[in-house]
mmCIF file of the N, C-alpha and C atoms, coordinates in Angstrom:
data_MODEL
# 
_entry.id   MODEL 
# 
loop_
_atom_site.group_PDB 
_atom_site.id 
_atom_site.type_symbol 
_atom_site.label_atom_id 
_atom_site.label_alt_id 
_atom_site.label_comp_id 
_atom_site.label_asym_id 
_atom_site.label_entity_id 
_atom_site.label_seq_id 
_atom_site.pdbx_PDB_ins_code 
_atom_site.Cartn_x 
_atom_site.Cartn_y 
_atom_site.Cartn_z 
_atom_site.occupancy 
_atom_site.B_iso_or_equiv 
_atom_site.pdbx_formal_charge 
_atom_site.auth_seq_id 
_atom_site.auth_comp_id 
_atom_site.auth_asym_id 
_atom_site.auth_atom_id 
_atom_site.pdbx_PDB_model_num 
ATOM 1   N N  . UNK A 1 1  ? 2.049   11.803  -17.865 1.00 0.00 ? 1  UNK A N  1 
ATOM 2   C CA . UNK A 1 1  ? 1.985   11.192  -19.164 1.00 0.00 ? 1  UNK A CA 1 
ATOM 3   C C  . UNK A 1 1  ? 0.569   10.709  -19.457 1.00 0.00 ? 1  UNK A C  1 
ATOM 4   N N  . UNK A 1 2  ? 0.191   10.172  -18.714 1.00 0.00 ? 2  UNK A N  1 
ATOM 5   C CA . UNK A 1 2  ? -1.095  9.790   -19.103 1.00 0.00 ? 2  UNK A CA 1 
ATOM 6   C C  . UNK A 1 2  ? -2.154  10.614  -19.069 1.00 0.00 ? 2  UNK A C  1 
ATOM 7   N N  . UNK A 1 3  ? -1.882  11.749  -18.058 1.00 0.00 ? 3  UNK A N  1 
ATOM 8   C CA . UNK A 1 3  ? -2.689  13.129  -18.448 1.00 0.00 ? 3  UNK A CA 1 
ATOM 9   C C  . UNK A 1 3  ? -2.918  14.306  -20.125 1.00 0.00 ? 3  UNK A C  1 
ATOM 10  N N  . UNK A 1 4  ? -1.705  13.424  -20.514 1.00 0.00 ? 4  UNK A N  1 
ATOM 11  C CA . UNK A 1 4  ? -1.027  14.467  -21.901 1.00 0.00 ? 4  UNK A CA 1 
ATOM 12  C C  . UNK A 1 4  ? -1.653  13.014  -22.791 1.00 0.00 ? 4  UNK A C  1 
ATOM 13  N N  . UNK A 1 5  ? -2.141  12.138  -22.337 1.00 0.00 ? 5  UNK A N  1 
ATOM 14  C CA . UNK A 1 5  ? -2.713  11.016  -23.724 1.00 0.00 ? 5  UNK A CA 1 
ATOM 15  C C  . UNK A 1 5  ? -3.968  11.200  -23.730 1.00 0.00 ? 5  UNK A C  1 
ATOM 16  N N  . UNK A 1 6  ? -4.474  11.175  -22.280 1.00 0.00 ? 6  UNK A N  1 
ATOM 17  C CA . UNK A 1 6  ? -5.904  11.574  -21.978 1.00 0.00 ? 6  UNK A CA 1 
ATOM 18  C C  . UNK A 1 6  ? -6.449  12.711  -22.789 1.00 0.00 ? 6  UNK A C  1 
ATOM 19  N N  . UNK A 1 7  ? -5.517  13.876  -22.830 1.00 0.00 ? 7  UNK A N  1 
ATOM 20  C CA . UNK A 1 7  ? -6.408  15.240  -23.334 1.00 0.00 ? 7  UNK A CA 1 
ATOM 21  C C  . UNK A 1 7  ? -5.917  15.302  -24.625 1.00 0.00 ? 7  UNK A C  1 
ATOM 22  N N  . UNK A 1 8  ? -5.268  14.379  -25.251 1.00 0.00 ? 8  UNK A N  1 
ATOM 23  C CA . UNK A 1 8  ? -4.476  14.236  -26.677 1.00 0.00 ? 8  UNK A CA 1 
ATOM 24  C C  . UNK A 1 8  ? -5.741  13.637  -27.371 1.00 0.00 ? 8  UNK A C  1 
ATOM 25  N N  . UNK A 1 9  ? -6.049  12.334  -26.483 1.00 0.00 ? 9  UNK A N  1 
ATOM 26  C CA . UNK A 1 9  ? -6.662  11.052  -27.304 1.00 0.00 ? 9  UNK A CA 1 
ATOM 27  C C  . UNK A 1 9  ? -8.348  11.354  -26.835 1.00 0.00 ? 9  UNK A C  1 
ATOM 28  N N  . UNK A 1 10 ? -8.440  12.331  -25.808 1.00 0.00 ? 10 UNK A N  1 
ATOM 29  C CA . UNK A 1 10 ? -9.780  12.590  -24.976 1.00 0.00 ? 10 UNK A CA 1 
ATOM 30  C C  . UNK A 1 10 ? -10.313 11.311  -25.027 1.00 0.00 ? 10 UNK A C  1 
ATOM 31  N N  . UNK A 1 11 ? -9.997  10.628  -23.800 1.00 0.00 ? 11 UNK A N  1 
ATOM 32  C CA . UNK A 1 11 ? -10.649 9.587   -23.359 1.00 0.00 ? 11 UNK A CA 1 
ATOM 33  C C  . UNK A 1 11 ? -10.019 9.689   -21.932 1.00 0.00 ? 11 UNK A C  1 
ATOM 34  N N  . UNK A 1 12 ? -10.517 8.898   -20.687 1.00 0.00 ? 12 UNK A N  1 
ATOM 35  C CA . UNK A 1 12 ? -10.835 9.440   -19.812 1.00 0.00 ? 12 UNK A CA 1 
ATOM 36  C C  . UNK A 1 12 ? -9.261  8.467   -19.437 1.00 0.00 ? 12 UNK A C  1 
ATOM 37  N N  . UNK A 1 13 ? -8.300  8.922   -18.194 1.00 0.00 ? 13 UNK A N  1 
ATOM 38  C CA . UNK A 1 13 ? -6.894  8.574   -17.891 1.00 0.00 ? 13 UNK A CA 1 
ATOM 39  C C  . UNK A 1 13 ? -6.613  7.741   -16.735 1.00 0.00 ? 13 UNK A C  1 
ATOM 40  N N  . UNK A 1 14 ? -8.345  7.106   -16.069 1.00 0.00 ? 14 UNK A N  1 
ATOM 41  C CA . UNK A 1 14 ? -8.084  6.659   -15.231 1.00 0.00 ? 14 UNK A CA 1 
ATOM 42  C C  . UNK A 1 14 ? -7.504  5.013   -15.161 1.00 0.00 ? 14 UNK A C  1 
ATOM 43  N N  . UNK A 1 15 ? -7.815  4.425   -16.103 1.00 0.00 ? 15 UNK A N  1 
ATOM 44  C CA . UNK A 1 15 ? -7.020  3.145   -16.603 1.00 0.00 ? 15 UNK A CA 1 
ATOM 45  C C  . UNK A 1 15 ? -5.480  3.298   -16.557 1.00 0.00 ? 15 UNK A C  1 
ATOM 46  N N  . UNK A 1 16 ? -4.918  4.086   -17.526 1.00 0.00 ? 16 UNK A N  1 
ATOM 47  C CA . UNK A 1 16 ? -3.697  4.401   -17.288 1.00 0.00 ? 16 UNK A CA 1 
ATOM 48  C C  . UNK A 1 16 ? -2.877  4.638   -15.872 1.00 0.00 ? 16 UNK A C  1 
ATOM 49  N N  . UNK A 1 17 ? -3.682  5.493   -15.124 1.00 0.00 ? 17 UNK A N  1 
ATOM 50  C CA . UNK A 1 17 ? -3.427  5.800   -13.579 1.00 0.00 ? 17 UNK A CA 1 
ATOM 51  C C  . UNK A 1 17 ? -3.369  4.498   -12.998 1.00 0.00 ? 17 UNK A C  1 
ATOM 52  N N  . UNK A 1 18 ? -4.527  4.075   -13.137 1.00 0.00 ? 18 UNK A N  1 
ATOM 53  C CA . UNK A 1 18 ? -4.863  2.995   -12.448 1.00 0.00 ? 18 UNK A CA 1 
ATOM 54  C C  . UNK A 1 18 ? -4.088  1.843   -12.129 1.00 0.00 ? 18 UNK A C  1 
ATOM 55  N N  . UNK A 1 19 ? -3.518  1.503   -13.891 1.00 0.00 ? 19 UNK A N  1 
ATOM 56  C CA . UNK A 1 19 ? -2.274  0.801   -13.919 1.00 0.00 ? 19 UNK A CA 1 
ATOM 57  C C  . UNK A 1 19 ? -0.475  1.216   -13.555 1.00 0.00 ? 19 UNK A C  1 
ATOM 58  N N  . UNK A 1 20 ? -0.492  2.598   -13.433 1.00 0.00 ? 20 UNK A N  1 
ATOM 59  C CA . UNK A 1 20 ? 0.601   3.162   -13.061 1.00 0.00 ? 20 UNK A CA 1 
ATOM 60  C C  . UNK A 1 20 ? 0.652   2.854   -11.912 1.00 0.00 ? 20 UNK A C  1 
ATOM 61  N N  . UNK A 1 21 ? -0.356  3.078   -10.839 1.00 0.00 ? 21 UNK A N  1 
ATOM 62  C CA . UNK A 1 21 ? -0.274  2.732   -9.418  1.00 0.00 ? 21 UNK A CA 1 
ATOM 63  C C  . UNK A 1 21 ? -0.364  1.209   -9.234  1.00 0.00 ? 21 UNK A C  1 
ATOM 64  N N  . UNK A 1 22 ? -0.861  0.490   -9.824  1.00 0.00 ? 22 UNK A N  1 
ATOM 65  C CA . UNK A 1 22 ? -0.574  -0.970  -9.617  1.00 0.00 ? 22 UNK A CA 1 
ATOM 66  C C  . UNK A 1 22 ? 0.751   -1.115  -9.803  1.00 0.00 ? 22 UNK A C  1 
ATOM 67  N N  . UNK A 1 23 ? 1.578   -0.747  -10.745 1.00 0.00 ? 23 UNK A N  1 
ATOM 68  C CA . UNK A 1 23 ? 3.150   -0.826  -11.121 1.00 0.00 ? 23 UNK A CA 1 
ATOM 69  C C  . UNK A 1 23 ? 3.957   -0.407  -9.495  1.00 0.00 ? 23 UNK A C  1 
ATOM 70  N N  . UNK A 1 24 ? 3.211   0.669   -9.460  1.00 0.00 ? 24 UNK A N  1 
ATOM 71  C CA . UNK A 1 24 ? 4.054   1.094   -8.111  1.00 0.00 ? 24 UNK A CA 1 
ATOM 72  C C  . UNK A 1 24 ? 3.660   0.788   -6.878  1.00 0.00 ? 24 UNK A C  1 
ATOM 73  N N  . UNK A 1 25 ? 2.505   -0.223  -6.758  1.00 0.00 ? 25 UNK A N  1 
ATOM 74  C CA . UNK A 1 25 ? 2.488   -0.408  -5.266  1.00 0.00 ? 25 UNK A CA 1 
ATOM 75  C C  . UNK A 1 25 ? 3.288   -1.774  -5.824  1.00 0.00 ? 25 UNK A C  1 
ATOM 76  N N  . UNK A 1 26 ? 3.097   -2.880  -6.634  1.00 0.00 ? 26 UNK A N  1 
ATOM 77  C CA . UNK A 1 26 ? 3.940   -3.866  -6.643  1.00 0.00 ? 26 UNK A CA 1 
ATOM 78  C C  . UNK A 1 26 ? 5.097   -3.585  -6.264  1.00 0.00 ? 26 UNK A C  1 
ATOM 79  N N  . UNK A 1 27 ? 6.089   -2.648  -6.687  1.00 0.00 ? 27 UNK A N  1 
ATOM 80  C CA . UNK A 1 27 ? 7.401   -2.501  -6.745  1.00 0.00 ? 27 UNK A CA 1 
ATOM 81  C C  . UNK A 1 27 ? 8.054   -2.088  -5.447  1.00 0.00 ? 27 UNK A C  1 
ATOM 82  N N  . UNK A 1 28 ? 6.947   -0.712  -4.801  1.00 0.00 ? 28 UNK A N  1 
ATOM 83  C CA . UNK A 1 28 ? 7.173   -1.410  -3.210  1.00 0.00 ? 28 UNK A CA 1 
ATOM 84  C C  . UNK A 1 28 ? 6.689   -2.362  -2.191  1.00 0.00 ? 28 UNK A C  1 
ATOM 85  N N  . UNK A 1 29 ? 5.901   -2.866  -2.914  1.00 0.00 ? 29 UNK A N  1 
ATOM 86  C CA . UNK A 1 29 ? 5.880   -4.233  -2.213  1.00 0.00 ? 29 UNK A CA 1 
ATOM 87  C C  . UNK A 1 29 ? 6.891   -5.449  -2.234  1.00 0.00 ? 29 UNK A C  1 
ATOM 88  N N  . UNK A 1 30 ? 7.494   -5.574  -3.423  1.00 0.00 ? 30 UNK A N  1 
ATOM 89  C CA . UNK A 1 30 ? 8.567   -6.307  -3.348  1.00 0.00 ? 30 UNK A CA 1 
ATOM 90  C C  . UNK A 1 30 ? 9.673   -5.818  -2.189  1.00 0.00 ? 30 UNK A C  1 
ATOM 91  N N  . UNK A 1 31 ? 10.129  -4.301  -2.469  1.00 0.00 ? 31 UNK A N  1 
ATOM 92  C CA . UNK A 1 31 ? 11.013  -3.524  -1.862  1.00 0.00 ? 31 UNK A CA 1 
ATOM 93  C C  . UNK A 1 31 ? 11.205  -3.799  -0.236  1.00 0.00 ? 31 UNK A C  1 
ATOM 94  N N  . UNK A 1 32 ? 9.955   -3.588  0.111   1.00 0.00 ? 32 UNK A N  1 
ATOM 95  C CA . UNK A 1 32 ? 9.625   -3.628  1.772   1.00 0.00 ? 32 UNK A CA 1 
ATOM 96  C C  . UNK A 1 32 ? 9.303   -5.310  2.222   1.00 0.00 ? 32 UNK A C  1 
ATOM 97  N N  . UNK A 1 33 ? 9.171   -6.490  1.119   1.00 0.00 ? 33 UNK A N  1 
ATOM 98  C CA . UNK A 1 33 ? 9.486   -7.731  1.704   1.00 0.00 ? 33 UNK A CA 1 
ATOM 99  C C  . UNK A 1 33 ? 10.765  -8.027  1.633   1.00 0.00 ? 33 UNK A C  1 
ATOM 100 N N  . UNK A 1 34 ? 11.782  -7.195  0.630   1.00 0.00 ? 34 UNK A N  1 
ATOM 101 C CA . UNK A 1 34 ? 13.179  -7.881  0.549   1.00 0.00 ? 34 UNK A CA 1 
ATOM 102 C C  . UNK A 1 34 ? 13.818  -6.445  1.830   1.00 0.00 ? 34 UNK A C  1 
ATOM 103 N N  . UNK A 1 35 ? 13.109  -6.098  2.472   1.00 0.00 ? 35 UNK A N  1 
ATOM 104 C CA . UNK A 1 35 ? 13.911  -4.942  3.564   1.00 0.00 ? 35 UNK A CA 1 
ATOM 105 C C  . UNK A 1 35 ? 13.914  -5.947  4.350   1.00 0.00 ? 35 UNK A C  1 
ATOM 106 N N  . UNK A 1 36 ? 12.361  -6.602  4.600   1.00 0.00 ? 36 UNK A N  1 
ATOM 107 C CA . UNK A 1 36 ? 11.794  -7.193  5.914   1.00 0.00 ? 36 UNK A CA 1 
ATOM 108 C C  . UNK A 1 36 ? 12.903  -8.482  6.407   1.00 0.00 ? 36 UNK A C  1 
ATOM 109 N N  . UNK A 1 37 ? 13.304  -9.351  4.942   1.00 0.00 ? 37 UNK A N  1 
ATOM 110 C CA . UNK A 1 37 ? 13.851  -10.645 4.840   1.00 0.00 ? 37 UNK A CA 1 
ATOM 111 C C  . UNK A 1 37 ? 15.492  -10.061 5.439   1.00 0.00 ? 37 UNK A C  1 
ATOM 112 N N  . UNK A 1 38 ? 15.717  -9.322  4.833   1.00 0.00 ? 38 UNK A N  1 
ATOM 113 C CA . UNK A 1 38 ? 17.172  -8.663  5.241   1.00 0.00 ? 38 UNK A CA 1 
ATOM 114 C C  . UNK A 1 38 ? 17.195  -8.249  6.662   1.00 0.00 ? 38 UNK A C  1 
ATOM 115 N N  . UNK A 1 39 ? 16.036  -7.681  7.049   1.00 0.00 ? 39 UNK A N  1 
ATOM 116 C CA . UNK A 1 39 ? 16.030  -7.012  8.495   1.00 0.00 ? 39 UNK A CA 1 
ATOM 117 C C  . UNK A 1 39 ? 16.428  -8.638  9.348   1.00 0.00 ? 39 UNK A C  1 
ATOM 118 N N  . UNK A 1 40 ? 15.220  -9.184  8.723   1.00 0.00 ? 40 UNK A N  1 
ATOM 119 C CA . UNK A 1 40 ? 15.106  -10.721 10.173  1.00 0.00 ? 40 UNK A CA 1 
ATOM 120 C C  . UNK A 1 40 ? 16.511  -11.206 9.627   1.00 0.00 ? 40 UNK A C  1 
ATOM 121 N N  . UNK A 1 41 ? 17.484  -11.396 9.172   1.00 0.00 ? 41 UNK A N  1 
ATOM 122 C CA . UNK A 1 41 ? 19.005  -11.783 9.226   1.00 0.00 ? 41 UNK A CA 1 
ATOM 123 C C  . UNK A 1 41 ? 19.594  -10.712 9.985   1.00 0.00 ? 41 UNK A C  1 
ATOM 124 N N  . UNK A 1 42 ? 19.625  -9.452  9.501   1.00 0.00 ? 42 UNK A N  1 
ATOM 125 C CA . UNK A 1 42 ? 20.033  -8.448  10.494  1.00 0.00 ? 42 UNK A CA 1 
ATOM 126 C C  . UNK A 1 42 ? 20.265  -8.680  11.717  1.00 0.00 ? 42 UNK A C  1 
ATOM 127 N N  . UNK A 1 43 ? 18.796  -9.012  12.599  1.00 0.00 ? 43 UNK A N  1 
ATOM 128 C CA . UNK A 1 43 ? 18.162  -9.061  13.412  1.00 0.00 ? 43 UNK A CA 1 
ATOM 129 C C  . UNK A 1 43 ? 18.957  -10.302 14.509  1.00 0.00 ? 43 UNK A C  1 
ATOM 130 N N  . UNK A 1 44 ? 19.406  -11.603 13.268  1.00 0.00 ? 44 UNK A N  1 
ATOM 131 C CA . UNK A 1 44 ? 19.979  -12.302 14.369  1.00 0.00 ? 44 UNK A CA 1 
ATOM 132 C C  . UNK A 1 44 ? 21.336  -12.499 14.641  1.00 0.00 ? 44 UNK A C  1 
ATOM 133 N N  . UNK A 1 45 ? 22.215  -11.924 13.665  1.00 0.00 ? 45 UNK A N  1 
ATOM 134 C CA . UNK A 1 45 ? 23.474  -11.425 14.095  1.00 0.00 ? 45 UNK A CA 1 
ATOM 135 C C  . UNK A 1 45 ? 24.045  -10.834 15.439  1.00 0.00 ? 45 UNK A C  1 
ATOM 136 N N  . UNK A 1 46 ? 22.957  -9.749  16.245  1.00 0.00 ? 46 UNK A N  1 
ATOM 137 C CA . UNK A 1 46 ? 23.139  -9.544  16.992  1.00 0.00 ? 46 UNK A CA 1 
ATOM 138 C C  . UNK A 1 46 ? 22.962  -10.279 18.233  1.00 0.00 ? 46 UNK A C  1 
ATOM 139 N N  . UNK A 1 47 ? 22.201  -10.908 18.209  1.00 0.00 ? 47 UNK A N  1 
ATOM 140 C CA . UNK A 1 47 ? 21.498  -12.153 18.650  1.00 0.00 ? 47 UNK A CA 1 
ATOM 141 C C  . UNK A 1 47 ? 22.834  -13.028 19.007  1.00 0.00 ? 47 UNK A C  1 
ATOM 142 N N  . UNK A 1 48 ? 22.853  -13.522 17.783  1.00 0.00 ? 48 UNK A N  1 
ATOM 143 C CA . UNK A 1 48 ? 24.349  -14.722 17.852  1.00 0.00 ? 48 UNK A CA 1 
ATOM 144 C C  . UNK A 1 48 ? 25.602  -14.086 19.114  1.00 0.00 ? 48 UNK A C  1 
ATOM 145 N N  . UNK A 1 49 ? 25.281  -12.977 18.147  1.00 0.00 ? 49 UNK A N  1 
ATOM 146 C CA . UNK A 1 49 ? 27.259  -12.400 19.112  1.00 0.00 ? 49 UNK A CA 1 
ATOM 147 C C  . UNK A 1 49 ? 26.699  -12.388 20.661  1.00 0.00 ? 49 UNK A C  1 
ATOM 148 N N  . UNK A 1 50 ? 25.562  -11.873 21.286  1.00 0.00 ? 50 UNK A N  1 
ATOM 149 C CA . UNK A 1 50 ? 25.598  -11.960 23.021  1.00 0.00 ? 50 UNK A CA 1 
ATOM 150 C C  . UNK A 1 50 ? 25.326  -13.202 23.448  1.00 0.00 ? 50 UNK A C  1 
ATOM 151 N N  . UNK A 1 51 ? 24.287  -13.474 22.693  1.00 0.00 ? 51 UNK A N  1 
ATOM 152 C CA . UNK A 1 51 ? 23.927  -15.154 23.114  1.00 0.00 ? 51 UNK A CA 1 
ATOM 153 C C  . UNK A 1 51 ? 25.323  -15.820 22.923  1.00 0.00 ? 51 UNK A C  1 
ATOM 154 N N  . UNK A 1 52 ? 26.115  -16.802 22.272  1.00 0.00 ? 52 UNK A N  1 
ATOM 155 C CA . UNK A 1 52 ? 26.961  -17.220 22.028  1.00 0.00 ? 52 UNK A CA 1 
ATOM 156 C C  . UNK A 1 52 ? 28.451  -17.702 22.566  1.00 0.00 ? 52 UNK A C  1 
ATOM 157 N N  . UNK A 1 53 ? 28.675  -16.380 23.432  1.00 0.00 ? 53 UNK A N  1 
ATOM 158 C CA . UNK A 1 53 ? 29.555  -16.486 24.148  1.00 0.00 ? 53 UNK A CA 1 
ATOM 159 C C  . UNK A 1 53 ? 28.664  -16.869 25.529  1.00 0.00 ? 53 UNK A C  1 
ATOM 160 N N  . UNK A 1 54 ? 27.613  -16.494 25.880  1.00 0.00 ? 54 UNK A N  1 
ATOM 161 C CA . UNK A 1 54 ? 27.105  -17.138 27.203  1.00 0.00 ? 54 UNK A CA 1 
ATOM 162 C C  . UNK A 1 54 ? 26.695  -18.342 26.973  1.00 0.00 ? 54 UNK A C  1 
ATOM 163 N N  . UNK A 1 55 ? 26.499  -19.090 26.222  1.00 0.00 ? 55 UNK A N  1 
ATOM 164 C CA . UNK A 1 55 ? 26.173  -20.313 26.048  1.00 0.00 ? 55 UNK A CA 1 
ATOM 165 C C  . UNK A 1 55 ? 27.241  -21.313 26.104  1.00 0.00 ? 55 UNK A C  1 
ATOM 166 N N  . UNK A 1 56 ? 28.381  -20.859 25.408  1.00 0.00 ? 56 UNK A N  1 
ATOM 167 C CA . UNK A 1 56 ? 30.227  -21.407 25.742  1.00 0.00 ? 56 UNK A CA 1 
ATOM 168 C C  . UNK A 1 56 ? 30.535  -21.421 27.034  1.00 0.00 ? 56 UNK A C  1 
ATOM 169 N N  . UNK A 1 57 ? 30.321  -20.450 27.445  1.00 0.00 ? 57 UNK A N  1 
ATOM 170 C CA . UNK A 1 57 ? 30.487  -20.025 29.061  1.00 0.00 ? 57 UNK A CA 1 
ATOM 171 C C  . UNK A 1 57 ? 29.864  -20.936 29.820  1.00 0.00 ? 57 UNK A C  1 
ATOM 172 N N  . UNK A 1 58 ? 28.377  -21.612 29.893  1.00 0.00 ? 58 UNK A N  1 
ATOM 173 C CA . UNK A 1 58 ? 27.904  -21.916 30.969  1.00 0.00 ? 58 UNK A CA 1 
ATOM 174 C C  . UNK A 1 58 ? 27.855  -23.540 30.596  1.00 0.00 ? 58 UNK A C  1 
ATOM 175 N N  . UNK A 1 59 ? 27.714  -23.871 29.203  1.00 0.00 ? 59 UNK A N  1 
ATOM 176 C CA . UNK A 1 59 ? 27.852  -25.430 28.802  1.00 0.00 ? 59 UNK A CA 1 
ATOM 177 C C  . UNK A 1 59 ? 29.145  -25.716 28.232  1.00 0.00 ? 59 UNK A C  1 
ATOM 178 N N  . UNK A 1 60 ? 29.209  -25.204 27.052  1.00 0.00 ? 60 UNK A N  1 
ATOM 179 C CA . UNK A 1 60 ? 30.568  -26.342 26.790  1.00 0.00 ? 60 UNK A CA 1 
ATOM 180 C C  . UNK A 1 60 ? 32.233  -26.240 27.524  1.00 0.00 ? 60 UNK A C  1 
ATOM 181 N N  . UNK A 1 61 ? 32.058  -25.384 28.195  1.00 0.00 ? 61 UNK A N  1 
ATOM 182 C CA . UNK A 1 61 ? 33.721  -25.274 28.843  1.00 0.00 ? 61 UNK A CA 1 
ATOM 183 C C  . UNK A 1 61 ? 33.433  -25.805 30.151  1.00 0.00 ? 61 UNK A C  1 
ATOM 184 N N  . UNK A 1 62 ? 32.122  -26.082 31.196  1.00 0.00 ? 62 UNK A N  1 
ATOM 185 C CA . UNK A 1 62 ? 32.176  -26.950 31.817  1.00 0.00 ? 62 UNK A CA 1 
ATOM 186 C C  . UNK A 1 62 ? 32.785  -28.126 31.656  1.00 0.00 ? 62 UNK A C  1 
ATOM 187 N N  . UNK A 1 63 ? 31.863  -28.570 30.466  1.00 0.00 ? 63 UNK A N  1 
ATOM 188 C CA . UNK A 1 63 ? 31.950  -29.946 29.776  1.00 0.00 ? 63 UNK A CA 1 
ATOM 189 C C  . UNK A 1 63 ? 33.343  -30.588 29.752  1.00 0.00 ? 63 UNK A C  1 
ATOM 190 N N  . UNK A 1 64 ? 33.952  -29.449 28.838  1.00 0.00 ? 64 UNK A N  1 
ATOM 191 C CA . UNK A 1 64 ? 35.004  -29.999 28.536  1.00 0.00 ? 64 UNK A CA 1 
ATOM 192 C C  . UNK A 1 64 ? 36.189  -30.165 29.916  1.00 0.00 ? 64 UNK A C  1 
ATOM 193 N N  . UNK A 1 65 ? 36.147  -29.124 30.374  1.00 0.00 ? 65 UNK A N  1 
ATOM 194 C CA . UNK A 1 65 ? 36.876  -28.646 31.780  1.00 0.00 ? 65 UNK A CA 1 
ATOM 195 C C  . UNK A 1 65 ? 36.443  -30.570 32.469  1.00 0.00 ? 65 UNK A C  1 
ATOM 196 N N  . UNK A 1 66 ? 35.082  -31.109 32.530  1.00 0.00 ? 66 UNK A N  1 
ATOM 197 C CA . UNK A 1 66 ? 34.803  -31.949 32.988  1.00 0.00 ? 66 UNK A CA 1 
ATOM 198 C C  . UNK A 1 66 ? 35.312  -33.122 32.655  1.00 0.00 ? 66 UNK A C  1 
ATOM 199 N N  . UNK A 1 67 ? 35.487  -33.316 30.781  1.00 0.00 ? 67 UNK A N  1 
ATOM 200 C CA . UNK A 1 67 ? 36.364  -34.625 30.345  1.00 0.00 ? 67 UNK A CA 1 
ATOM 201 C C  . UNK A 1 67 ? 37.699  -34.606 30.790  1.00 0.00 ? 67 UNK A C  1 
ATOM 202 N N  . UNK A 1 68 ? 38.594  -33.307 30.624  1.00 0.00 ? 68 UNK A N  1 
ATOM 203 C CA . UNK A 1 68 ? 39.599  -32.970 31.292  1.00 0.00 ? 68 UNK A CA 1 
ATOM 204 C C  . UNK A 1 68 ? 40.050  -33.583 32.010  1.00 0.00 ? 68 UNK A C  1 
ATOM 205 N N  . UNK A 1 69 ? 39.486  -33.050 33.360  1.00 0.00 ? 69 UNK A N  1 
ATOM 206 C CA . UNK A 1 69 ? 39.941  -33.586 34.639  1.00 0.00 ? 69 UNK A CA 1 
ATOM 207 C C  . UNK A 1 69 ? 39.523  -34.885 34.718  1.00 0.00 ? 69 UNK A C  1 
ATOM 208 N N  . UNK A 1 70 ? 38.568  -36.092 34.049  1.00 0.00 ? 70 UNK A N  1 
ATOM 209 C CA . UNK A 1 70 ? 38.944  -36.984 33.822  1.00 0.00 ? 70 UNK A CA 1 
ATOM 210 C C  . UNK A 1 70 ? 39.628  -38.087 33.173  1.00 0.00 ? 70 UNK A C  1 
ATOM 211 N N  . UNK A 1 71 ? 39.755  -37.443 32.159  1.00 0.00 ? 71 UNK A N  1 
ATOM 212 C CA . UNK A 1 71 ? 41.361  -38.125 31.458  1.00 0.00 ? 71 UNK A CA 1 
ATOM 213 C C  . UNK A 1 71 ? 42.020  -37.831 32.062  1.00 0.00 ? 71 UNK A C  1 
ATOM 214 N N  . UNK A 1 72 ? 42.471  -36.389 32.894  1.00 0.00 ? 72 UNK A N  1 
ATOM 215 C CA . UNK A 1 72 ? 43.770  -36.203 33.663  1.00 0.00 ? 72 UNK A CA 1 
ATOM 216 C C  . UNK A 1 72 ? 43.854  -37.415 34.894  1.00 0.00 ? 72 UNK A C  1 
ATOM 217 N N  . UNK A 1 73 ? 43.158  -37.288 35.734  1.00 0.00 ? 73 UNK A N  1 
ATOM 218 C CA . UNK A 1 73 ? 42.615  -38.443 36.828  1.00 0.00 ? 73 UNK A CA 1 
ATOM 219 C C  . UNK A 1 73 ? 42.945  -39.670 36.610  1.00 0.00 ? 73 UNK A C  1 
ATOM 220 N N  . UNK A 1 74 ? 42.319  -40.099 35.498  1.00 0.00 ? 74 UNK A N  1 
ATOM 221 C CA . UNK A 1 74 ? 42.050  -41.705 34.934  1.00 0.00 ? 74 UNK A CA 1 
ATOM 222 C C  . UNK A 1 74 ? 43.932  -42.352 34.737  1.00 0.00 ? 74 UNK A C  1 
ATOM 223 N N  . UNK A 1 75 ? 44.757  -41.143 34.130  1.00 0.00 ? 75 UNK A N  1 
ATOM 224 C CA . UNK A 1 75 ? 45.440  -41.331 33.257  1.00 0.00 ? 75 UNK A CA 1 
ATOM 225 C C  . UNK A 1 75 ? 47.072  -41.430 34.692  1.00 0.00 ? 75 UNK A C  1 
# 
């Protein structure tokens, strides 16, 4: 398009270009920060699910296993 205004209007098309490619690097630039933001959530989902259960595992079911048997004891 701006090649067909250029040789229409004969004046030179690099403004037009110029601004076409500003349009389009903005637009993937937005694109590839809202991938990036989505990826790092992605990212810790998986995270959560292995971590999560080993962390239950080695602290809080001690714990509790531990109040347990002392209310059971006490009582």
């Amino acid at each position: 398009m701006a090649w067909r205004a250029a040789l229409t209007a004969g004046v030179s098309p690099a403004a037009l270009v110029d601004r076409a490619a500003d349009v389009l690097r903005d637009g993937e630039s937005r694109r590839v920060e809202t991938a990036l933001a989505r990826a790092g959530v992605l990212l810790v989902l998986p995270l959560g699910i292995c971590f999560l259960p080993g962390f239950v595992a080695t602290t809080v079911v001690p714990v509790v296993l531990q109040l347990l048997h002392g209310f059971a004891g006490s009582g």
